[in-house]
C-alpha positions as CSV (number, residue, x, y, z in Angstrom):
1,X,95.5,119.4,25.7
2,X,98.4,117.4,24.4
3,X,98.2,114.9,21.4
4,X,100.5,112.2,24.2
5,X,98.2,112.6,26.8
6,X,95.4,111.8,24.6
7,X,97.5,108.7,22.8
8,X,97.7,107.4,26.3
9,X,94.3,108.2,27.5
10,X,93.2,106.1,24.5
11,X,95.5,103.3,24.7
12,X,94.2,102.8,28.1
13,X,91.2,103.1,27.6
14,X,91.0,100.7,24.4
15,X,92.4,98.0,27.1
16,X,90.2,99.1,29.7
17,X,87.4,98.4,27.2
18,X,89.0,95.7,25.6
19,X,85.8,92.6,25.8
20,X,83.9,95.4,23.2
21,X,87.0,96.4,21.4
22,X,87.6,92.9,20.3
23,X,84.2,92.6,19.2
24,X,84.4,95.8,16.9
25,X,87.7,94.8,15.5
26,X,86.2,91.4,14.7
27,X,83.1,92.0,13.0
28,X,85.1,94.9,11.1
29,X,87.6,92.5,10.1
30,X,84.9,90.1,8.6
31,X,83.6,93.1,6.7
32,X,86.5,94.6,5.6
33,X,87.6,90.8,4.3
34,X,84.0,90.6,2.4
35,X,85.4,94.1,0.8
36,X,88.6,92.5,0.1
37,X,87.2,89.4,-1.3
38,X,84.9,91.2,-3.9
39,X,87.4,93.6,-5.1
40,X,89.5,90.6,-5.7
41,X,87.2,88.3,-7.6
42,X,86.2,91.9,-9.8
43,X,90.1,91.9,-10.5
44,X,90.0,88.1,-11.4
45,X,86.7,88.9,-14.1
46,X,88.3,92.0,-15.7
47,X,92.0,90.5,-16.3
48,X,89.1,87.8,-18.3
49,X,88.0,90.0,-20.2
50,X,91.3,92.0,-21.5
51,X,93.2,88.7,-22.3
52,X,95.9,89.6,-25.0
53,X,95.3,90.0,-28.1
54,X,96.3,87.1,-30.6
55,X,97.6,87.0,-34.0
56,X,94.9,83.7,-35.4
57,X,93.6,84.0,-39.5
58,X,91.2,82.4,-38.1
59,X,87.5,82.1,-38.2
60,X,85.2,80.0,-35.9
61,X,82.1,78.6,-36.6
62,X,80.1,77.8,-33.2
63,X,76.3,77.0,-33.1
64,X,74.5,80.3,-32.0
65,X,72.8,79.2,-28.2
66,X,76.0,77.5,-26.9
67,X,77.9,79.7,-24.3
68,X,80.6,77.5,-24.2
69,X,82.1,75.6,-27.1
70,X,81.6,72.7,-25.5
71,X,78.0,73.1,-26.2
72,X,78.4,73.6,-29.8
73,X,77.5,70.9,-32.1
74,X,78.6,70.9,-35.6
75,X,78.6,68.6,-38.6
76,X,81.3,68.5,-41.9
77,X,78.7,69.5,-44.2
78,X,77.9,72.9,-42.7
79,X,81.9,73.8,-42.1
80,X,82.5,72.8,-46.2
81,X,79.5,75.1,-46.6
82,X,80.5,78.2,-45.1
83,X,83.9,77.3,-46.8
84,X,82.8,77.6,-50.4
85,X,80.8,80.4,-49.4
86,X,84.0,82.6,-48.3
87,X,85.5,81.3,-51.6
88,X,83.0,82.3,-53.8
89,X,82.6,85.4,-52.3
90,X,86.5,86.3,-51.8
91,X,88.0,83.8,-54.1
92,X,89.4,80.0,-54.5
93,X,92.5,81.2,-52.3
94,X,90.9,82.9,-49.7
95,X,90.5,80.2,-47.1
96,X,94.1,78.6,-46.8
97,X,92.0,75.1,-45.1
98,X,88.4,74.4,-43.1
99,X,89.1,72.0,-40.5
100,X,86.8,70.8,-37.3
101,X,87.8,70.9,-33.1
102,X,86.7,68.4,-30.9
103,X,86.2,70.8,-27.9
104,X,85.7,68.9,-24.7
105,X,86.6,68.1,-21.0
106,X,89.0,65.7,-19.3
107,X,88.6,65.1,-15.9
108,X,92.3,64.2,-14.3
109,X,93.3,63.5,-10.7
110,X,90.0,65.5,-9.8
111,X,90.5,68.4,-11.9
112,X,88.7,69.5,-15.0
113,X,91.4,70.4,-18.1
114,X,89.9,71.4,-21.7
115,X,90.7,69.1,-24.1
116,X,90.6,70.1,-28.2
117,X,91.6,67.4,-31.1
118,X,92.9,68.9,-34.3
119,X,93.7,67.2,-37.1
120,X,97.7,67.4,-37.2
121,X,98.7,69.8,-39.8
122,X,96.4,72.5,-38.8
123,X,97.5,72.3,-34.9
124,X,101.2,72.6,-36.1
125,X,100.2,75.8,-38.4
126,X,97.0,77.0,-37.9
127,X,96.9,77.6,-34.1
128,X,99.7,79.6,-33.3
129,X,101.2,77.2,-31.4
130,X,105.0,77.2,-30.3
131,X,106.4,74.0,-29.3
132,X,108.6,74.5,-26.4
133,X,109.9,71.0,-25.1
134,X,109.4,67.4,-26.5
135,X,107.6,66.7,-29.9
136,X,104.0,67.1,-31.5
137,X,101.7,64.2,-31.1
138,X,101.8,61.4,-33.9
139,X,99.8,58.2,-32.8
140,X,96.7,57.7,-30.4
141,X,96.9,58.3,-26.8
142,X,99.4,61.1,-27.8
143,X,98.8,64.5,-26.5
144,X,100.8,67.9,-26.1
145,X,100.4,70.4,-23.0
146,X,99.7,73.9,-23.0
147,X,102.9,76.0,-20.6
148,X,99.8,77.1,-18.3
149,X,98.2,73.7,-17.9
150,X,101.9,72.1,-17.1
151,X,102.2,74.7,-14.2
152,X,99.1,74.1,-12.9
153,X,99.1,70.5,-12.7
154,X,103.1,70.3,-12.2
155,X,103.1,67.7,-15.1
156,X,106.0,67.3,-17.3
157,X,106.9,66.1,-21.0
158,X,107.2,62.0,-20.9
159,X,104.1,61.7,-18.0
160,X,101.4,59.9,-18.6
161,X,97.5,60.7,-17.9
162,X,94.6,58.4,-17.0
163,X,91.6,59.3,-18.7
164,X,88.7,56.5,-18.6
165,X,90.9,53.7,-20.0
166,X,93.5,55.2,-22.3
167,X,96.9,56.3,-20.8
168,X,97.8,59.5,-22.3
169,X,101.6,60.2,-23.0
170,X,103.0,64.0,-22.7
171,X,105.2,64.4,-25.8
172,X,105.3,68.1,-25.7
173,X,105.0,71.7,-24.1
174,X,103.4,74.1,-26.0
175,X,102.1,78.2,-25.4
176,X,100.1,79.7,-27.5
177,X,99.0,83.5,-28.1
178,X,95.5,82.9,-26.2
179,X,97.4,81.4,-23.3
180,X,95.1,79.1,-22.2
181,X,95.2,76.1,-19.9
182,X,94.3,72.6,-22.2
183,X,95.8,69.6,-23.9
184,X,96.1,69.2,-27.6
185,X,95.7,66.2,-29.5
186,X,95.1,65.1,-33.4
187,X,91.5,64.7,-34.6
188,X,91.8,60.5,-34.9
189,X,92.7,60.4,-31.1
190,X,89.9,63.2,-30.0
191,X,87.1,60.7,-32.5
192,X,88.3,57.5,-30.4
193,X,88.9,59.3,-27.3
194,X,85.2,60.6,-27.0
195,X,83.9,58.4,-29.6
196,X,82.9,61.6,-31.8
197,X,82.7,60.4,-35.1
198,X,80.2,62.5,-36.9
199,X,80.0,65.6,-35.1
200,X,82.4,68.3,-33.4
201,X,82.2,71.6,-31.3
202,X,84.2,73.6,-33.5
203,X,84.1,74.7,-37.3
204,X,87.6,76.4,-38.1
205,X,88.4,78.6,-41.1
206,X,91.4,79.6,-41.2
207,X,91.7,82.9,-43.6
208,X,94.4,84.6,-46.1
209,X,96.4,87.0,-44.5
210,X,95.5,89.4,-47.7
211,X,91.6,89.6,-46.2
212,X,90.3,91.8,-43.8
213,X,88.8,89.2,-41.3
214,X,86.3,91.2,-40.1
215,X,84.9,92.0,-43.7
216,X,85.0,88.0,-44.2
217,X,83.2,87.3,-41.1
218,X,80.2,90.2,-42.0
219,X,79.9,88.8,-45.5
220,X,79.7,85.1,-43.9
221,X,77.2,85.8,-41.6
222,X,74.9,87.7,-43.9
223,X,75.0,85.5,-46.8
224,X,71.6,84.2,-47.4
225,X,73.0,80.6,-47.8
226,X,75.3,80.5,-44.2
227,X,73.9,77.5,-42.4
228,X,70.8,78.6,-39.9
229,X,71.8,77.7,-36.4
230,X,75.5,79.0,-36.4
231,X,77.3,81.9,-35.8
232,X,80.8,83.0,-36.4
233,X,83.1,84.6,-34.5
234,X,87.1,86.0,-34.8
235,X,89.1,84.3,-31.8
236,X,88.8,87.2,-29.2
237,X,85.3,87.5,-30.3
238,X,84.7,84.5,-28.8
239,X,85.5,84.9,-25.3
240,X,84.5,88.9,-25.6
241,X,81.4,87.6,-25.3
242,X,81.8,85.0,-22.8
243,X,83.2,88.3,-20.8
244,X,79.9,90.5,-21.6
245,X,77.9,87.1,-20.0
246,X,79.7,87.4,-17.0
247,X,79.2,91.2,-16.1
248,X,76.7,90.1,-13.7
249,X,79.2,88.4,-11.8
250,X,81.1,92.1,-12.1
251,X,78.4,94.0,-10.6
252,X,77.9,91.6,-8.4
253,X,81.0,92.1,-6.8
254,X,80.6,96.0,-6.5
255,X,77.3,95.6,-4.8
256,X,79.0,93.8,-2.3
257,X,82.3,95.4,-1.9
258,X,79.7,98.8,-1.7
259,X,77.3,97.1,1.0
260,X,80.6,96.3,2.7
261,X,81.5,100.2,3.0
262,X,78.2,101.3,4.3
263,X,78.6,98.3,6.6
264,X,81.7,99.7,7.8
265,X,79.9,103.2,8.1
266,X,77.0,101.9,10.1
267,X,79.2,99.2,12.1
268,X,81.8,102.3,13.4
269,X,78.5,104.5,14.0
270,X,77.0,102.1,16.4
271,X,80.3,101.5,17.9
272,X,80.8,104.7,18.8
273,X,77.0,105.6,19.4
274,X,76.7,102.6,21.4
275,X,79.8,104.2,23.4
276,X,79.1,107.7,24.4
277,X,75.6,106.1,25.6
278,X,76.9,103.8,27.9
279,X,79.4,106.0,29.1
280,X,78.2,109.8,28.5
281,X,79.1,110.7,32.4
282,X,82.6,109.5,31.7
283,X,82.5,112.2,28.3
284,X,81.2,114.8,30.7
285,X,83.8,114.1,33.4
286,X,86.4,114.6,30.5
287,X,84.8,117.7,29.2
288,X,84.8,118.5,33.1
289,X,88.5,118.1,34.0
290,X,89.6,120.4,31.1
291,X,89.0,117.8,27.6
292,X,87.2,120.0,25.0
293,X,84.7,118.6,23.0
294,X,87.1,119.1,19.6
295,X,89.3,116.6,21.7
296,X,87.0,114.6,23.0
297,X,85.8,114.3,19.1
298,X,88.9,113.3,18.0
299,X,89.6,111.1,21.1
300,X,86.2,109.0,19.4
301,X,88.1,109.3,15.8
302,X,91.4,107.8,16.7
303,X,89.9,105.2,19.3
304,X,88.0,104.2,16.1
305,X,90.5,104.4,13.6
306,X,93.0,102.2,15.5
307,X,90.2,99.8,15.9
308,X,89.9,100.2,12.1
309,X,93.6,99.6,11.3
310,X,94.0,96.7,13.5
311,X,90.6,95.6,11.7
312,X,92.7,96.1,8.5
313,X,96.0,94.3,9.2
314,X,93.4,91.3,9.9
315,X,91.7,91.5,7.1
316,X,94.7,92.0,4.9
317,X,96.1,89.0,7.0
318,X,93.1,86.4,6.4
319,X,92.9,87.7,2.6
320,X,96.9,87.1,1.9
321,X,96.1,83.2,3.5
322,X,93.0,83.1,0.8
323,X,95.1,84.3,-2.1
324,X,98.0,82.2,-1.3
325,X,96.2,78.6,-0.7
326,X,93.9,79.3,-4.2
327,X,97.2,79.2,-6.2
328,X,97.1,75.8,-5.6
329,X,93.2,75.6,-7.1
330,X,93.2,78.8,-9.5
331,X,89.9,79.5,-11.3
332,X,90.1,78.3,-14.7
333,X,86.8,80.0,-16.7
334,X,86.7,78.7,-20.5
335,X,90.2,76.9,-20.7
336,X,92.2,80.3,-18.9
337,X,93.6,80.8,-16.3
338,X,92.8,83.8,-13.7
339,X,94.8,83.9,-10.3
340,X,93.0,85.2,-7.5
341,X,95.0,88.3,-6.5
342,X,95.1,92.0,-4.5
343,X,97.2,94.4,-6.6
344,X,98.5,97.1,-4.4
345,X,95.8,99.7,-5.8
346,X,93.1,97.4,-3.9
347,X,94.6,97.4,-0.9
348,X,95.4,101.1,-0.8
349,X,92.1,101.8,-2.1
350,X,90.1,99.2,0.3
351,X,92.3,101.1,3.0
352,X,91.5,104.8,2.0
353,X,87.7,103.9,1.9
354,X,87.4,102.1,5.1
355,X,89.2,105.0,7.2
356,X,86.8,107.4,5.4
357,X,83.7,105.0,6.1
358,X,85.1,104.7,9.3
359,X,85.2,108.2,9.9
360,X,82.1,109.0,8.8
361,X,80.4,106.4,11.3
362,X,82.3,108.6,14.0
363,X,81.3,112.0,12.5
364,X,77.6,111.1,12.1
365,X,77.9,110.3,16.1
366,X,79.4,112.9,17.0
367,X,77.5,115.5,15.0
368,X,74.8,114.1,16.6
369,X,75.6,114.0,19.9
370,X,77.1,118.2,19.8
371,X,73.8,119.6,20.2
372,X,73.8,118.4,24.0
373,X,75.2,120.2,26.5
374,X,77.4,119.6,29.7
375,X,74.2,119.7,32.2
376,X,72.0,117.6,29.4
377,X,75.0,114.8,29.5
378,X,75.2,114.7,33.2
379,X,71.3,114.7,33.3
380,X,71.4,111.6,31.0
């Protein structure tokens, strides 16, 4: 039998079937977009977790239940502390200046944006902070813009920002190694601005570039004298562990990307099931007329597989509309950034597995159904 006269058969038949077609291709659709969906949100938790490395001497000091800065809660005496502890240890030169963060959150035209207050000096050194436009911040209600945060917000140098009842002025752009989406001000404004005079989030040492910083920070932690209550932590320490929290939310998103395979499988093996029962005297006419059952068998595959494709384009349709419209509301998780995306190895790889799934479904029919012969189909 020819491969055209099947194409046709099945083309025709698809339309002359088309109320149940629909149906298949939709509910495939919403599956393969819940497949989609996880295996972008797993994209969006993984690029978390391998953020760039960053070049900071420094050292941070963060009680030891918070799981976000924010929830830390710090006081001078335990930063000088672990200071002269490092310098005792290491030497007088070995930690270049302690210096606190005001680590909090600014809510602006409805969005949430990390806010940190540094006292001057050590946000012009001790940050790695490159000024791109405008000039650092030098009075209250002064602040400076991270690149990512600019973009997000489409703010520029020389706006200003309503926060409760101080008008923030932009004086600068800045990026920095971590690239993370916040504003930057000195310590006096962060102390008025949040009325934070005795406490901050954040205890900063920053370290000689002659020490190994990982030696520093196992000495600090096991010194019998380190404040109880804290832990330390090098920069990418920091949000390492913010990325072995979220995991979960990883596995999470395989479970349902898997559960949305074997949907596929079961889904295309009911279709199909549900098919050569309601119309087994129309497969026995075919296998009548001259249609083997190899045919016949891969008539079921491509009628499926077309219904998958279609089901596919959809998906990869609706997903593309997703993507797009959260560029205006990216996820921001612990001041950075992470665009929902599909790289083209998803979509490949979403693709692959569902025509595999899919042809499963059919196989597991159709294996089922080749034990019955042409006098068992016409009895049925």
């Amino acid at each position: 039998m020819k491969f055209s006269v099947v194409g046709a058969y099945l083309f025709k038949d698809l339309f002359f079937d088309r109320g149940r077609s629909v149906l298949t291709i939709i509910s495939l659709t919403a599956v393969i977009v819940s497949y989609l969906a996880a295996s972008a949100i797993s994209e969006v938790f993984l690029e978390f977790g391998s953020q760039p490395q960053t070049g900071s001497r420094n050292l941070l000091i963060v009680s030891d239940y918070a799981f976000d800065p924010m929830q830390s809660k710090l006081d001078d005496s335990a930063l000088q502390s672990a200071a002269e502890i490092v310098r005792q240890e290491f030497g007088p030169d070995s930690v270049l200046s302690a210096f606190p963060v005001i680590y909090r959150n600014l809510e602006i035209n409805g969005r949430r944006i990390r806010a940190l207050a540094i006292p001057r000096e050590n946000l012009m050194r001790s940050y790695s902070l490159t000024l791109m436009e405008g000039d650092w911040p030098d009075g209250e209600e002064q602040v400076v813009v991270s690149q990512e945060a600019m973009q997000l917000n489409d703010w520029k140098v020389g706006d200003r920002l309503l926060f409760r009842d101080s008008n923030l002025l932009i004086t600068g752009r800045v990026q920095g190694e971590a690239r993370i989406s916040a504003i930057w001000m000195t310590y006096a404004s962060g102390q008025k601005l949040f009325n934070a005079q005795n406490d901050f989030q954040i205890g900063v040492l920053e370290i000689d570039s002659s020490l190994d910083l990982p030696t520093v920070q196992g000495s600090l932690e096991q010194d019998p004298q380190f404040p109880k209550g804290y832990a330390v932590y090098l920069n990418q320490q920091l949000y390492g562990r913010y990325y072995d929290l979220v995991r979960d939310f990883l596995k999470v998103a395989f479970i349902i990307a898997t559960l949305a395979l074997g949907v596929v499988i079961v889904g295309t093996f009911n279709a199909t099931s549900l098919t050569m029962a309601e119309r087994k005297q129309d497969i026995a006419i075919l296998q009548t007329i001259g249609f083997p059952s190899r045919t016949i068998r891969l008539f079921l595959l491509g009628r499926t597989l077309l219904q998958t494709l279609v089901a596919f384009c959809l998906a990869w349709g609706v997903m593309a509309i997703i993507v797009q419209n959260s560029l205006q509301y990216p996820i921001v998780f612990h001041a950075k950034i992470a665009v929902l995306r599909l790289s083209p190895e998803t979509i490949l790889l979403g693709f692959f597995l569902t025509v595999i799934s899919a042809s499963l479904g059919v196989w597991l029919t159709t294996h089922a159904q080749s034990s019955l012969n042409l006098a068992d189909q016409l009895r049925e």
